[in-house]
N, C-alpha and C positions, 0 to 999 in steps of 0.2 A: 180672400181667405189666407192665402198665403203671407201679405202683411201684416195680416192680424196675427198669423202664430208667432212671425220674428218678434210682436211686440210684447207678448208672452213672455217669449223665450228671453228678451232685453229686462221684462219687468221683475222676472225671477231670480236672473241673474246680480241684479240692482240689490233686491231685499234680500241676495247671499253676501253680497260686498257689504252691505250696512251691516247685518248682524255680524259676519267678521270682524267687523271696525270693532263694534257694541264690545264684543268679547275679548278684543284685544284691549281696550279702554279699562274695561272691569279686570285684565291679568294685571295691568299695570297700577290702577290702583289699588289694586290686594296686594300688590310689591311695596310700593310706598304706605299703606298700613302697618304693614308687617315692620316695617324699618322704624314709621315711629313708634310702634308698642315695643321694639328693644328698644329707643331709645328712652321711652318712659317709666322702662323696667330698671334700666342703669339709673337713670334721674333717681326712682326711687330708692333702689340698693343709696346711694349716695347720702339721699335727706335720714333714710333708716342710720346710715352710721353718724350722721353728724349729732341726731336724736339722740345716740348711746351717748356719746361724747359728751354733748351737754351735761346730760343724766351725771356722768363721771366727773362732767367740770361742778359740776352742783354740788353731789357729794362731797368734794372734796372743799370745797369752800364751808360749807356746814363744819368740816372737822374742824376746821383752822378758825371758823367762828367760835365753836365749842371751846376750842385750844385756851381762846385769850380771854374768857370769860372768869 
């Protein structure tokens, strides 16, 4: 009887060390999500201004189209 409790007592402590792992895996992959959704958040800021620009290099081609007409 007595072996069989230690084996208990080893099998309990086994499925604490695993789900510790589990939770430690999921804090660190919620780390590195976090890191690329700012990075995807700059990315965008980025593509949004190069967007304007365009926009502004357009217009401004338009005038100067107009210009020599």
């Amino acid at each position: 009887m007595f072996f069989s409790e230690e084996l208990k007592i080893l099998d309990d402590n086994t499925v604490k060390y695993m789900i510790d792992q589990l939770e430690e895996e999921v804090k660190e992959q919620k780390a590195k999500l976090s890191e690329k959704d700012g990075l995807l958040s700059e990315k965008d800021a980025t593509i949004a201004n190069k967007d304007s620009e365009i926009a502004q290099l357009r217009a401004e081609l338009e005038k100067y189209k107009n210009m020599n007409k």
